[in-house]
N, C-alpha and C positions, 0 to 999 in steps of 0.2 A: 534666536541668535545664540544664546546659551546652550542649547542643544546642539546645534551645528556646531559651536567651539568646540565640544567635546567630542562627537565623532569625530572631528578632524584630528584633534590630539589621539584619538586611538587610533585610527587611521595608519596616523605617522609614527605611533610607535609601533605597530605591526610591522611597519616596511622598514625602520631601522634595523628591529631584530630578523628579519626574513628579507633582504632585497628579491626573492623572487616569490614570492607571496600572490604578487597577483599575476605570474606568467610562468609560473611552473603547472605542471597537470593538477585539474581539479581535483584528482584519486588523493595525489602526494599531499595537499595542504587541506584536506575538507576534514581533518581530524582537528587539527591545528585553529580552522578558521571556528566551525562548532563549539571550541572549549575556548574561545577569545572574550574578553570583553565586551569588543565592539558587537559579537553575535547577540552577547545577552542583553544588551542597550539595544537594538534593534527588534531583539525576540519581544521587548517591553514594550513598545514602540506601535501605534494604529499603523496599520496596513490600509492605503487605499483601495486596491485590489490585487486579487491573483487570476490574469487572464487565462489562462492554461493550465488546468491539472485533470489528466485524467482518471476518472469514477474507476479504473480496474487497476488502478496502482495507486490508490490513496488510503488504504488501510494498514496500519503498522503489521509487521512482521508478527507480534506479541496476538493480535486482535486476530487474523487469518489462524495463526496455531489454533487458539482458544476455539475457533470453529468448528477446527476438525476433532475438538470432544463431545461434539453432538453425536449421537449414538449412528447414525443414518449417514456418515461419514465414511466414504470409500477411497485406497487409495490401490493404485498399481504401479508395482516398482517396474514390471517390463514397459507399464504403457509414460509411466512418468508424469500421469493425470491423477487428478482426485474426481471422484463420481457422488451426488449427493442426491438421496431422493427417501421419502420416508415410507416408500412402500419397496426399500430393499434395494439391490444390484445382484443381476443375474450374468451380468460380464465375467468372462474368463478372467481371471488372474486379480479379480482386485477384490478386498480381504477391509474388513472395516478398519479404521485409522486406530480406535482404540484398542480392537485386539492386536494390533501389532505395535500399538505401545507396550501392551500385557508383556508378549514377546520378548521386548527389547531389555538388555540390562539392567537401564533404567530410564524413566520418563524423561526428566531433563535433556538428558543426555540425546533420546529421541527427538524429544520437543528442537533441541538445538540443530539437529540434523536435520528438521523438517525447515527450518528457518534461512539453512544454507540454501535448502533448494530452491527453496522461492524469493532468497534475497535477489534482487534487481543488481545486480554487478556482470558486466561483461566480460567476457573471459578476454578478449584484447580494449585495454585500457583505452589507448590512445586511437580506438578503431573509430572514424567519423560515422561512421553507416550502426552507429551504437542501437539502433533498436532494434537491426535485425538480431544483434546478440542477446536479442530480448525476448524474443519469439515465442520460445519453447518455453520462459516463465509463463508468460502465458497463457500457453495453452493449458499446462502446469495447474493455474488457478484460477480458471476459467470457467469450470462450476461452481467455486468458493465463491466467486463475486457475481455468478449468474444467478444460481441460486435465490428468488424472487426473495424470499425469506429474507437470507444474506444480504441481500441486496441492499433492501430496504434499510438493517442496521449498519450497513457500512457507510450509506449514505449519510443516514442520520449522524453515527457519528465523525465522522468525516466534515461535517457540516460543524458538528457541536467543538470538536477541535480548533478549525479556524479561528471559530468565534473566543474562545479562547485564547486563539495566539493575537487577539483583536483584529482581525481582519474585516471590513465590510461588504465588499464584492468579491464574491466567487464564480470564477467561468466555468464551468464542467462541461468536460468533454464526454459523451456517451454514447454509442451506439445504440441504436432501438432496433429491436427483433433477435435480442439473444435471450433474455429472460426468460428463464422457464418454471413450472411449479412440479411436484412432485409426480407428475401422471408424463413428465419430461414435455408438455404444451408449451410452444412457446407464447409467452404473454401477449395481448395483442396491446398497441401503442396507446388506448385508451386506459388500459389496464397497469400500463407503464406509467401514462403520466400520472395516475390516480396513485403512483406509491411517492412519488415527485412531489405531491399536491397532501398528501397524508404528513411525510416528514416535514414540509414548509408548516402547515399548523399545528403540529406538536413543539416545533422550537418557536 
């Protein structure tokens, strides 16, 4: 009862100071809504579950960069993919990620460019069919989170977050038969569930 007074009192004072708060575009208020009170009483707050998140866009921006300083990190600006494999890349046009950090004016500055490309924002805001705008991230980061290796730690952590934001049920969404290992095989589904079944008993 004392917890419900209180979301309700922030609630209400959100919509006195914002009356379009909750019917204006999600882009417009999700800064607003993020740095609220009522976000951070909630961020506190047990999560009964989250039915829907999908495994290739559950990794922060920050955690994907970090990836691509493993040394066996390839990227192609004409192809707009990253290649990962630890016995090299023999593809035209794609150059390891850190030597074209080397490259670059400076790291940050790279590192923040690389975050653009893979941030998830559609380029038409209010487009309803939002995930074809989504496509080419994608494909974009598609061996960053295929990546058997990758995989396995984005799941893990990905998992170890939740449980942090206290969450108790997680759905994940995932495809089986994209996983691949270094020799580019892809994983077979036994081999899938087995990294499913490794991360469940290490948390």
């Amino acid at each position: 009862m004392v917890v419900d007074k209180k979301l309700k009192s922030l609630r209400e004072k959100m919509l006195d100071e914002d009356p379009t708060i909750v019917t204006a575009s999600h882009y417009e208020t999700l800064d607003k809504l993020l740095n609220s009170e009522l976000y951070e009483c909630l961020k506190l707050m047990p999560k009964p579950a989250v039915h829907h998140t999908h495994l290739t866009a559950t990794a922060s921006l920050d955690y994907l960069v970090s990836l691509t300083y493993n040394d066996f990190v390839y990227y192609s600006e004409k192809e707009n993919k990253f290649f990962v494999s630890r016995k090299g890349c023999k593809l035209d046009g794609y150059m390891k990620v850190n030597t074209l950090r080397q490259y670059a004016s400076n790291a940050e500055g790279f590192d923040n460019h690389l975050k653009e490309l893979i941030k998830l924002t559609p380029e038409r805001k209010e487009d309803h069919a939002i995930w074809k705008g989504f496509q080419y991230k994608f494909d974009l980061t598609f061996q960053l989170y295929n990546y058997a290796d990758f995989f396995e730690k984005i799941l893990y952590r990905s998992t170890k977050d939740y449980i942090k934001e206290m969450v108790t049920v997680v759905e994940y969404r995932h495809i089986f038969g994209c996983l691949f290992d270094d020799e580019g095989r892809t994983l077979s589904l036994k081999e899938e569930l087995a990294i499913f079944d490794k991360v469940q008993k290490v948390i």
